[in-house]
N, C-alpha and C positions, 0 to 999 in steps of 0.2 A: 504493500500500500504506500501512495506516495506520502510524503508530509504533507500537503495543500487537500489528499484525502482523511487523512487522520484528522487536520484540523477542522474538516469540513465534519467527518462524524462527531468528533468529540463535542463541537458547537450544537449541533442534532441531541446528542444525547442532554447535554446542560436544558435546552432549550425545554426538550418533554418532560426531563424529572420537575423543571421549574411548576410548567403546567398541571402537572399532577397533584402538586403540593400547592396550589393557588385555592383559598378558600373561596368556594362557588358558593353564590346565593342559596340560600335551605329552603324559598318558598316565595310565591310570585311575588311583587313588590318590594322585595330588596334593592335598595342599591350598594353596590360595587367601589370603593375609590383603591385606583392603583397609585401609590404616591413613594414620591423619593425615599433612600431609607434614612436623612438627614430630617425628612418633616415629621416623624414617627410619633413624637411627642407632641408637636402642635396639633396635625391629623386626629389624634385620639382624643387630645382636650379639646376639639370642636366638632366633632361626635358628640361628645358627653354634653358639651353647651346645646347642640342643636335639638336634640330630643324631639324627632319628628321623625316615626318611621324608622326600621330595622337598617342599619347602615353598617359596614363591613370595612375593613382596610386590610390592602395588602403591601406591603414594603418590600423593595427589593431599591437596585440601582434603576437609574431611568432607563438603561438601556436596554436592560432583560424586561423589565415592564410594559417598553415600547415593542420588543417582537411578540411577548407574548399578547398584546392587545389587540396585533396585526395579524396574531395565529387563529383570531377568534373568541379569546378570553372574554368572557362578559363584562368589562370592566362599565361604568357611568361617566366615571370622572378620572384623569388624569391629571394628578401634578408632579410635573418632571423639573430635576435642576438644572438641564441642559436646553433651548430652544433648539437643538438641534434634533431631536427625537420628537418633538412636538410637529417640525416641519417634515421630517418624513412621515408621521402620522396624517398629515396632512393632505401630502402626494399621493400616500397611499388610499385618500378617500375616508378614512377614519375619525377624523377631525374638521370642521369648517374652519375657515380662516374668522369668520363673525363670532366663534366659540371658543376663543381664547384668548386669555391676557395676561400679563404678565403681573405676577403677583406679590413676590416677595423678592429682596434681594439678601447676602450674606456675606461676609468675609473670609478668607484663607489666612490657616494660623498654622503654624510648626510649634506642635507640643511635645513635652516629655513627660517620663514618668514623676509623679509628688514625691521629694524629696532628694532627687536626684541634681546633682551639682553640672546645670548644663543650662548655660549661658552663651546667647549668640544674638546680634546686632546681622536682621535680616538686611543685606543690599548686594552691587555685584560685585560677583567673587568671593563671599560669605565665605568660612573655613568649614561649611558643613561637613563634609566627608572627614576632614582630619579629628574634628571632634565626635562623629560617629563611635570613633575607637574600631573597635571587635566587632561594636554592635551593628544593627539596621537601620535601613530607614522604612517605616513603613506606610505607603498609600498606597489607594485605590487604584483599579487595573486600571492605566489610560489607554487600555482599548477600547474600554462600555463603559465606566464610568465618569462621568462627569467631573466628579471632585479629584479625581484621580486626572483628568485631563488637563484641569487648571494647574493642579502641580507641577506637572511635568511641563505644562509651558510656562510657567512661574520660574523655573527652576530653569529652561533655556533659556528665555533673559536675563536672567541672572550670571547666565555664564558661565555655572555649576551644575548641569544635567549630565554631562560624559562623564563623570568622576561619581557621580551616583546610580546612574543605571543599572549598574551590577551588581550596588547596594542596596536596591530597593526588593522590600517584600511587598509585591505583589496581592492587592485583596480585592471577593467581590464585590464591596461595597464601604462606604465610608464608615461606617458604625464597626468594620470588623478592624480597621485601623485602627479607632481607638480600644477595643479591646486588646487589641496586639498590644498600645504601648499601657495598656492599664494594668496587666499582667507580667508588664518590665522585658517580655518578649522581641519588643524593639526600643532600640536608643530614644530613637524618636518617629515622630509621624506627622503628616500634614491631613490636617480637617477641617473644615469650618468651622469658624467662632461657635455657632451656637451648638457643635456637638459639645467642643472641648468646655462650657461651663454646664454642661449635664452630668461632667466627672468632678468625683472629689481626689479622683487618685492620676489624675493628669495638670500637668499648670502649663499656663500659653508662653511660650519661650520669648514669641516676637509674631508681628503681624507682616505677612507680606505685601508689601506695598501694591495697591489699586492697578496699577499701571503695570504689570509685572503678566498681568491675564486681563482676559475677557472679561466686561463686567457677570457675574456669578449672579443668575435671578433665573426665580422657578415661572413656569410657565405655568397655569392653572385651565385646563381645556374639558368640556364639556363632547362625550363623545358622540359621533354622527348616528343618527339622524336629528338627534336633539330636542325632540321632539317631546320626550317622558316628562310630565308636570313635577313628579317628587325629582326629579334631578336637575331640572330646574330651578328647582328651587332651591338643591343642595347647593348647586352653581353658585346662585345669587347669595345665598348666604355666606359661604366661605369667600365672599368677596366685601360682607357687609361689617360695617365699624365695629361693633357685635365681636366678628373673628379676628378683624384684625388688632383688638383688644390681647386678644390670647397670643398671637402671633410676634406681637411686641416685648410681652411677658416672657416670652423664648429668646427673646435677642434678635429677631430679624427684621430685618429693614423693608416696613411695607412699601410696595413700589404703585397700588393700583391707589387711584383717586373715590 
């Protein structure tokens, strides 16, 4: 089998176990939301605020979220941290362009484990790797995920991305990075502001400057046909001052009016 087939099975295989393990609706009128797995905690606390109707989340990266939606997954609602899987959703016919907006925005933070003597002044040419030591570094895959993408291109203008490539662990998603460095597994990790004050056992090293990536803002899209009045409504609500009450309380920067 060549490599371009392995990889092609192995994405096959990820992609069905994903599917299988996806909590499907238990009974008509549910709705579905597929969301980043950086929104986890807000998503759930406006659930619990909404109390309208049997409502469901499922968390993964945006990227496995976006194929599995395109695979047919029942999802209602998507919020992904990438615009870029919101526009393929879009190509694909799964999203309107009139049903989405851009909702929140977040920062890129390099943390270490609480306690740990690791101090570093984020700019270009940073001594990241020399102070690594032994250890890792660990983010998100910048193949499929987002926060993982911004690193990695954070980290090429910086000037510092060849000299860590081969130090990087690799994860599916942003939440497993901070597990990695919560359990001292890696040196250090890059995740957004608002995972790293959801740990008591990580501290923020340094913010990487604005200008370093793309701006970081989740896309909030209602899926096609659009048509269903409770997801509608779900829409308009995790867009209403209401949520973005809750959403502030997390640390992120609401972007919708």
């Amino acid at each position: 089998m060549s490599v371009r087939s392995a990889l092609v099975s192995r994405e096959t295989i990820i992609i069905l176990a994903v599917t299988l393990l996806l909590p499907l609706p238990s009974r008509a009128g549910d709705l579905l939301i597929f969301a980043a797995a950086s929104t986890t905690e807000i998503v759930t606390a406006a659930i619990a605020d909404y109390k309208t109707g049997r409502i469901r989340a499922s968390y993964a990266s945006s990227g496995a979220l976006a194929r599995q939606i395109d695979a047919g997954a029942p999802a209602d609602i998507y919020l992904s941290a990438n615009q870029k899987w919101v526009d393929w959703l879009e190509t694909r016919r799964r999203i309107k362009r009139s049903q989405r907006i851009p909702l929140l925005g977040n920062q890129l933070v390099l943390i270490a484990p609480t306690g740990t003597n690791f101090n570093l002044k984020i700019g270009p040419g940073f001594p990241l790797a020399a102070a690594l030591g032994d250890g890792r570094l660990a983010i998100a895959d910048p193949a499929h995920v987002p926060a993982g993408q911004h690193a990695r291109e954070a980290l090429k203008k910086l000037r510092v991305w060849d000299d860590l490539s081969r130090r990087a662990a690799r994860t599916p998603n942003v939440r497993a990075v901070l597990a990695l460095v919560e359990r001292g597994e890696a040196a250090a990790g890059i995740v957004y502001r608002t995972d790293a004050i959801q740990s008591t056992r990580v501290r923020v090293v340094d913010s990487f400057p604005a200008s370093a990536h793309r701006r970081i803002a989740y896309t909030l899209a209602l899926m096609a046909p659009g048509t269903d009045k409770a997801a509608i409504g779900l829409f308009s609500y995790l867009q209403s001052s209401r949520a973005q009450a809750i959403y502030r309380r997390f640390g992120f920067e609401v972007l919708v009016q």
